[in-house]
C-alpha positions in Angstrom: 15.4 -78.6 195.5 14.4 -76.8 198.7 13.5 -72.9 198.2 16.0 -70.4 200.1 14.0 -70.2 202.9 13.7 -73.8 203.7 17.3 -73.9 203.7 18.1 -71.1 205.7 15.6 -72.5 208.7 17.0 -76.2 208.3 20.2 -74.7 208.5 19.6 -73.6 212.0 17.4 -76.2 212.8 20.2 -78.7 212.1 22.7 -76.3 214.4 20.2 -77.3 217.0 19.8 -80.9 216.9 23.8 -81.1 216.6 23.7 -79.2 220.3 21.3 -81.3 221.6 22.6 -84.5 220.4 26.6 -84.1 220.6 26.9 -87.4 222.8 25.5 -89.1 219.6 27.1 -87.0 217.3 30.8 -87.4 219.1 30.2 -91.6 219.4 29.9 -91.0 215.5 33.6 -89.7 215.4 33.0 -86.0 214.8 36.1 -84.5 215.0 36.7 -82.4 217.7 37.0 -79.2 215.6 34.1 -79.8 214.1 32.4 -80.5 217.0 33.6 -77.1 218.3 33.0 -74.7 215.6 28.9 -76.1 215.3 28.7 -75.2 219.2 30.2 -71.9 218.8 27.4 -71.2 216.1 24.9 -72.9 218.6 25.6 -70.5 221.4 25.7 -67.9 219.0 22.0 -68.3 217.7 21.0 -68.2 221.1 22.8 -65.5 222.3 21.0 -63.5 219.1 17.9 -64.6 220.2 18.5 -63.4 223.6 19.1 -59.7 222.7 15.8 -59.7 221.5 14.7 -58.6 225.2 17.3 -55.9 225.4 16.0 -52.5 225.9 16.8 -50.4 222.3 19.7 -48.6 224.6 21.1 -51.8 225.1 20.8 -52.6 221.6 22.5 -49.7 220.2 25.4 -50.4 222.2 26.2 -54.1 220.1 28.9 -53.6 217.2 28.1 -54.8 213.8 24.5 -56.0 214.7 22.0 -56.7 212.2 18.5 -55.5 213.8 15.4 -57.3 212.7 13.3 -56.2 210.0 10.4 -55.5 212.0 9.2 -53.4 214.5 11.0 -53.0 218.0 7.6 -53.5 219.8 7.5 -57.1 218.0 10.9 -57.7 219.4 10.0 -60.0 222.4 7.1 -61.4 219.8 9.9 -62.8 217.6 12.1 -63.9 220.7 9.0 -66.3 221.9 8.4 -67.2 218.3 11.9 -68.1 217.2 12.0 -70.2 221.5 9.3 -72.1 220.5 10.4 -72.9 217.1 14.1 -74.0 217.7 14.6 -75.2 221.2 11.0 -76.9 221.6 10.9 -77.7 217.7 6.7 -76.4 217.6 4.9 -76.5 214.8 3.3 -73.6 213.4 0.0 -73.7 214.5 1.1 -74.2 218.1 3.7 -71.1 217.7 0.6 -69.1 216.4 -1.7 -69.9 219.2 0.4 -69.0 221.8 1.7 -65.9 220.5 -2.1 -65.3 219.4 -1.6 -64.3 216.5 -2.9 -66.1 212.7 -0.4 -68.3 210.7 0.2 -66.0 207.6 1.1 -63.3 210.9 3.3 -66.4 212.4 5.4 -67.6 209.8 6.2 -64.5 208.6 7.6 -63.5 212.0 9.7 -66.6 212.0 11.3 -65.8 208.6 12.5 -62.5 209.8 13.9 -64.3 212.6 15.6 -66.6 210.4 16.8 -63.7 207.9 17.9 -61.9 211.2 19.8 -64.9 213.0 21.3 -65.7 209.3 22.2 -61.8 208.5 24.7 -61.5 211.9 26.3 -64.7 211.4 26.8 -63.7 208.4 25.9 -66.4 206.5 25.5 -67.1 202.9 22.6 -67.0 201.2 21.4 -70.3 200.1 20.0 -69.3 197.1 22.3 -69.7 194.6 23.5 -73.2 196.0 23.3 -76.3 192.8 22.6 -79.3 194.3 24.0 -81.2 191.7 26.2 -84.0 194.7 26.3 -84.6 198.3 27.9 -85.6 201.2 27.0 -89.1 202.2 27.6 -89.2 206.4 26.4 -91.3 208.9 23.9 -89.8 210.9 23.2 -90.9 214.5 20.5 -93.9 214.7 21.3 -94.9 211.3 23.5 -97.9 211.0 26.8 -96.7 208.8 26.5 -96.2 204.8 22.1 -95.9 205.5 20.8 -93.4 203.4 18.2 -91.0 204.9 14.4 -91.7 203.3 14.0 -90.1 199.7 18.1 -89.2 199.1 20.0 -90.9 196.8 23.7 -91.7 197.7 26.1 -89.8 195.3 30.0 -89.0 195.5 31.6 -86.8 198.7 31.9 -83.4 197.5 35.5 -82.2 199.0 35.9 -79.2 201.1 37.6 -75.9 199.5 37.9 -73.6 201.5 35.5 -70.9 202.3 33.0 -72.2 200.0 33.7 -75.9 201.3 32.3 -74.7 204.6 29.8 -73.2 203.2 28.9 -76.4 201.1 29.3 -78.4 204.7 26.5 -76.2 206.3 24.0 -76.8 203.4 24.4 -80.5 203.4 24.0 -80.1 207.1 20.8 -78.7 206.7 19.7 -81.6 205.0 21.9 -84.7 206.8 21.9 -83.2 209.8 25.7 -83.6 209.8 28.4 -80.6 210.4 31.0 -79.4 208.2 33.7 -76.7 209.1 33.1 -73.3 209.9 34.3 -71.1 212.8 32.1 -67.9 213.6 34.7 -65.5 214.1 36.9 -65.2 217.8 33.5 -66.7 219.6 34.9 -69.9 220.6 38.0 -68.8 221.8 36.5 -65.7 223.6 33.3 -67.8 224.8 35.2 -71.8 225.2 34.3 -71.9 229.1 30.6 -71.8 228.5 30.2 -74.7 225.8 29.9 -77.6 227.4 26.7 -75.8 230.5 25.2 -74.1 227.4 24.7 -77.7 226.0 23.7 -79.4 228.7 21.0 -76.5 229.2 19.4 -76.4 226.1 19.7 -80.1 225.5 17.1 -79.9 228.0 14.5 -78.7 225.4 14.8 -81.8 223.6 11.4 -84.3 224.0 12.7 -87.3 226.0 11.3 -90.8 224.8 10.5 -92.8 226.9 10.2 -97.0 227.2 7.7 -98.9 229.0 8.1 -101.2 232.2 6.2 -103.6 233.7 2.8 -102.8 236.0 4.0 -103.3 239.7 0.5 -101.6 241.2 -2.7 -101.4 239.6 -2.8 -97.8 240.8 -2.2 -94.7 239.6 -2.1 -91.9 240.9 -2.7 -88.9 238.9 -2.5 -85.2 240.1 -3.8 -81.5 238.1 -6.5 -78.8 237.4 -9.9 -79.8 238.0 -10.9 -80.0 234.5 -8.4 -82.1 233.3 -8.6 -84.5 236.1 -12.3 -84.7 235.9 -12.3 -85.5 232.1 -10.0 -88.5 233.1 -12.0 -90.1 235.7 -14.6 -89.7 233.6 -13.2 -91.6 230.8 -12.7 -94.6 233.8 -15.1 -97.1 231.9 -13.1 -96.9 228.9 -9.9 -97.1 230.7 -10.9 -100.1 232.5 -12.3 -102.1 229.5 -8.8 -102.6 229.1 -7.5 -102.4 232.7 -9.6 -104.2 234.6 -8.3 -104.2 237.8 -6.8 -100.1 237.8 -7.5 -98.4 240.4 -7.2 -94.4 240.1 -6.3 -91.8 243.0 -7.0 -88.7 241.2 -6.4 -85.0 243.3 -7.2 -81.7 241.4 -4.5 -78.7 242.0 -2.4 -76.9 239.9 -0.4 -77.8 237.0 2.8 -76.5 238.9 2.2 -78.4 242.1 1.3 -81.8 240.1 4.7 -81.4 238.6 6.5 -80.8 241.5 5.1 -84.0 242.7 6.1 -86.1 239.6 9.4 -84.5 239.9 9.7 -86.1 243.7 8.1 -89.3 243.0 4.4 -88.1 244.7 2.2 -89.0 241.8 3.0 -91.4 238.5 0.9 -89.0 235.9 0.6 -85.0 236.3 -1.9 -83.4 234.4 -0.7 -79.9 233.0 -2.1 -76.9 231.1 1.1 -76.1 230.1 4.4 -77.9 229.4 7.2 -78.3 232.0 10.0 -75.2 232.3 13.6 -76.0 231.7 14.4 -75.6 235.1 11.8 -78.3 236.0 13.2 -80.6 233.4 16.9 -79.8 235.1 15.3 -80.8 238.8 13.5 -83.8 237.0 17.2 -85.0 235.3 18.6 -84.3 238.8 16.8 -86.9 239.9 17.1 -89.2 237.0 13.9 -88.7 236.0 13.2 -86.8 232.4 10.1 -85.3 232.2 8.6 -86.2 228.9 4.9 -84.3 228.2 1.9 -85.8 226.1 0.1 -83.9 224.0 -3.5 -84.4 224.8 -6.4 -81.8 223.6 -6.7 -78.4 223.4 -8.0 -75.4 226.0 -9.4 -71.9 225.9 -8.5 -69.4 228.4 -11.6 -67.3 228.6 -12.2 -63.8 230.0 -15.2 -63.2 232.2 -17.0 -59.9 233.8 -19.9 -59.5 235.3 -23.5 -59.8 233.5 -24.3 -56.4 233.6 -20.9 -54.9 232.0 -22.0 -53.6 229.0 -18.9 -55.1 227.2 -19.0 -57.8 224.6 -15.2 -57.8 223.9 -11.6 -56.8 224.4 -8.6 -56.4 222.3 -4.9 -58.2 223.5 -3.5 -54.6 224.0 -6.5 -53.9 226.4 -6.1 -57.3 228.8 -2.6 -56.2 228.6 -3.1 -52.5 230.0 -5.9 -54.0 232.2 -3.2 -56.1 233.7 -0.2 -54.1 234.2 -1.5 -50.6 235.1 -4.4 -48.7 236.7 -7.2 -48.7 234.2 -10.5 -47.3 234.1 -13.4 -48.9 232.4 -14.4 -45.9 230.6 -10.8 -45.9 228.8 -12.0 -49.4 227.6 -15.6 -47.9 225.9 -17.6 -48.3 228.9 -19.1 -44.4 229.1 -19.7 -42.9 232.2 -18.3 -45.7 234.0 -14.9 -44.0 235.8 -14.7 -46.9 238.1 -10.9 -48.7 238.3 -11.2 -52.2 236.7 -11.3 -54.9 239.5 -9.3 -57.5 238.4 -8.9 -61.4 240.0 -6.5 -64.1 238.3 -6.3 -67.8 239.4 -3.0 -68.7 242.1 0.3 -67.6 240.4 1.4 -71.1 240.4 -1.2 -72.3 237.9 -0.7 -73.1 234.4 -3.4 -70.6 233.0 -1.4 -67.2 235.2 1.5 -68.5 233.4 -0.3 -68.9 230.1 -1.8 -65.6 230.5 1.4 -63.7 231.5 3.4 -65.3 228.9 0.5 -65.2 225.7 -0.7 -61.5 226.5 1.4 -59.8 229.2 4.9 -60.7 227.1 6.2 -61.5 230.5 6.2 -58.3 232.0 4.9 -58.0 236.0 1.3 -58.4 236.5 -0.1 -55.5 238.6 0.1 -55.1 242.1 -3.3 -54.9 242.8 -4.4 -57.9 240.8 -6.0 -60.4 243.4 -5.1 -63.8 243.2 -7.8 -66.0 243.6 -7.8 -69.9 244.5 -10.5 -72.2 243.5 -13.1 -71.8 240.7 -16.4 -71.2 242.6 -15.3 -68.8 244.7 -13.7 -66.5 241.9 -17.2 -66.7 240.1 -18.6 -65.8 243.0 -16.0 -62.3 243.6 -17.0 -61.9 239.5 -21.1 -62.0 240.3 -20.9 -59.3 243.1 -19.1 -57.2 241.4 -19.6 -54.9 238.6 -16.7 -53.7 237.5 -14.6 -57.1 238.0 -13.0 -59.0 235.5 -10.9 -62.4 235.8 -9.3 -65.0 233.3 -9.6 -69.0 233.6 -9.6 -71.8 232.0 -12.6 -72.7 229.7 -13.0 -76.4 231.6 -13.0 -74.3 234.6 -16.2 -72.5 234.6 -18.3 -74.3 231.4 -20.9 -75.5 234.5 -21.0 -71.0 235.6 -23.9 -69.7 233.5 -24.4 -66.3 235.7 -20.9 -64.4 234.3 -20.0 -62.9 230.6 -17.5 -64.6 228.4 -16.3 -61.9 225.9 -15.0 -62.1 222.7 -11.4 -61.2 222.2 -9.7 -59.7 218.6 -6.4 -59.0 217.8 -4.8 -56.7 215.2 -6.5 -59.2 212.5 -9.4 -59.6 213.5 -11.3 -56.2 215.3 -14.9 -58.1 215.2 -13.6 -60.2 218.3 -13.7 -64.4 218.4 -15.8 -66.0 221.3 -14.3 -68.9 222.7 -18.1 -70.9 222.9 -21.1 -71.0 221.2 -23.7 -71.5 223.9 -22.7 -74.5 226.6 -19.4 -76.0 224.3 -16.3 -74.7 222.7 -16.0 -73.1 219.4 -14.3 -76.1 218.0 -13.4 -74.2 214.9 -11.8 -70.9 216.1 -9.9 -72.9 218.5 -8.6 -75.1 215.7 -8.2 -72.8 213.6 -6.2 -70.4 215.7 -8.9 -67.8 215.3 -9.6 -67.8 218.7 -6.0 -65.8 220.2 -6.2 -67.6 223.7 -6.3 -71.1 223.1 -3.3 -73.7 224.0 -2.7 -77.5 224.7 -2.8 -79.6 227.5 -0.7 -82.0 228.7 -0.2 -84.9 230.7 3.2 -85.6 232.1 5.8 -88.7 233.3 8.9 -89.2 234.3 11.1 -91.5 233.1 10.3 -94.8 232.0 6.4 -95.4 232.4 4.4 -98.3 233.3 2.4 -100.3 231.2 -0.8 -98.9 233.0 0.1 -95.5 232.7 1.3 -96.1 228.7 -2.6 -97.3 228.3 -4.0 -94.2 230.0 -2.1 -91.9 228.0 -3.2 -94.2 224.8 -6.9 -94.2 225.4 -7.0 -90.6 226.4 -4.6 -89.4 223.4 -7.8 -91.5 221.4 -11.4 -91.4 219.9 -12.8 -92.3 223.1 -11.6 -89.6 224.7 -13.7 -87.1 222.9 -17.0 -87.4 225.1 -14.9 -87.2 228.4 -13.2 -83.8 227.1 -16.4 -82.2 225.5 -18.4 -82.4 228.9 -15.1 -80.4 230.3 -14.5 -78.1 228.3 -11.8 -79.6 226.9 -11.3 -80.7 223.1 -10.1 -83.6 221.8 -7.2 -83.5 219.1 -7.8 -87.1 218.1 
């Protein structure tokens, strides 16, 4: 039998994947009631999860509302947590890197969310729930009467009531299949909004994909320098098995290289970062669903110059660095009242993203932080000056030697984590999650994908990958 908490999250995880597949629940012959009351608790959950980034004014101002048990400054924390979790369905160790934060840290965020999502829809508990029958259902892609792996088939347990719903809900948790049970006035105060709220968030979903013939041996493949690099480097490989590919590679940024496979421009874009719903809306616009690949794993390193007596910062002091005025003798740098200078790559780029979203909680960057484009040149504003500091992308600057890479600690860990040990990465902080900066990279299709690029994806998402990625900085998950 599951423990309470495992209920409780497959409870909402199950509200989710009804939203995001009501076409395939509905062919099934959900009633329409049914169908109703699951995506008034669906828009529900999300609307909880949206006060998370109200100010505490705001807050005070809900009726009957069930605050978290945690802090208020982990409030937009949690929100990014429980996003990641539900709508993108990440695992833990993704969650924890890109909050920056350890797993124990992690998951225990996520259960209050769950306890806190579960407390104002008022919910039972699952705790005291025997498990002694089911509900035997068909569940989309199964053919009818198939029984999901490891459950036995037993009796239908009838509904009764108040508990009957609540019986419905469990079994949902575990089938993936909705009984009956309406959250209050919310549908009939909030029926206008079902059907956009769906179509939004079924968005999130990852979109498989099928494979289609070759019709050019090119392919034309678009993203930061790093990334793009590590794949023509891996071009022996790849053409062991395409002998006649041809590949146009052009290094930018990961926004720009999915604006072009949104419009048909490239066939492959490489990303730091996965596409936003509203680039998923403009790709199923066009009939083309993004679908993103998984491929290795990045650091995004902080630099100063060599002769800043630093040797690390905390997450709270990138974040001051980056929203306010800030002097580097607030930071332990005595005698040094100079304002910290500080450079960022082009605000289009996956890494000011990544940074903005993993340390700045999304709040405005600065005014006077200078946007820098291209590598060299931002190593170059780093070298000439003192009391500069910039973030980038480890595959970015692995070839500088003449700037500082600090070490960076969080509330865990105050003896600070370098993201390299001499010329490579620190494999093991970055797998580990030790490390509070690290994230995955991506590439990127649209819509159904060609043999070639299928192969591409394949060897690089491989064991022959692992020398291409090393020599950029990048590491291989394979």
């Amino acid at each position: 039998m599951k423990s309470s908490a495992d209920l409780k999250n497959s409870t909402i995880s199950a509200i989710y994947h009804f939203a995001k597949n009501l076409d395939a629940y509905r062919a099934q012959g959900i009633p329409n009631q049914v169908q109703k009351e699951m995506i008034a608790l669906f828009i529900e959950i999300n609307k909880l999860i949206g006060y998370l980034s109200l100010s505490q004014s705001d807050l005070a101002q809900i009726k009957n509302f069930v605050k978290p048990k945690i802090n208020y400054e982990e409030y937009k924390r949690l929100k990014r947590c429980l996003e990641l979790h539900f709508k993108n369905s990440s695992d833990l160790n993704t969650i924890a890197m890109d909050i920056g934060e350890n797993i124990t840290y992690t998951n225990r965020l996520i259960q209050n969310g769950i306890d806190y999502i579960l407390d104002n829809l008022k919910l039972k508990d699952f705790r005291n729930l025997k498990s002694t029958k089911q509900i035997v259902t068909n569940v989309p892609g199964k053919r009818p009467g198939s029984i999901p792996s490891g459950r036995k088939q037993v009796g239908k347990k009838k509904s009764g009531g108040f508990f009957g719903f609540m019986w419905n809900i469990a079994m949902l948790a575990a089938l993936f299949y909705g009984g009956k049970y309406v959250y209050e006035n919310y549908l009939s105060n909030h029926a206008g909004t079902v059907q956009r709220l769906v179509s939004e968030y079924k968005l999130d979903e990852k979109f498989g994909v099928s494979v289609k013939p070759s019709i050019s041996n090119t392919l034309r493949i678009d993203g930061p320098t790093y990334m793009v690099q590590a794949i023509q480097d891996m071009e022996p490989q790849l053409k062991n098995k395409m002998s006649k590919l041809s590949l146009e590679i052009k290094d930018g940024t990961s926004t720009n290289a999915i604006r072009k496979l949104i419009n048909g421009e490239i066939d492959i874009a490489a990303s730091s970062r996965m596409p936003t719903i509203d680039e998923r809306k403009e790709a199923q616009k066009r009939g083309r669903l993004l679908d993103d690949h998984k491929v290795a794993m990045d650091a995004v390193v902080v630099v100063v110059n060599s002769a800043n007596p630093m040797s690390q910062l905390s997450l709270d002091d990138l974040r001051k660095i980056y929203t306010s005025n800030t002097r580097w003798s607030d930071l332990g740098w005595t005698g040094n009242f100079a304002k910290v200078e500080k450079f960022s790559g082009p605000p289009e780029g996956g890494t000011y993203a990544f940074f903005r979203d993993r340390v700045l909680y999304s709040e405005v960057f600065a005014d006077d932080v200078v946007p820098i484009v291209g590598t060299a040149q931002m190593m170059r504003m780093i070298e000439a000056n003192p009391n500069a500091i910039a973030f980038i992308g480890a595959g970015d600057m692995m070839n500088f030697k003449t700037v500082k890479i600090l070490k960076l600690s969080t509330v865990f860990d105050n003896k600070g984590v370098s993201p390299v040990i001499g010329d490579t990465l620190n494999t093991n902080a970055l797998r580990q999650g030790e490390y509070p900066l690290t994230r995955y990279v991506y590439l990127i299709t649209a819509g159904d994908v060609t043999k070639n690029a299928a192969d591409l994806i394949q060897t690089v998402c491989s064991d022959e990958s692992k020398p291409a990625f090393a020599k950029n900085g990048l590491l291989s998950i394979y």
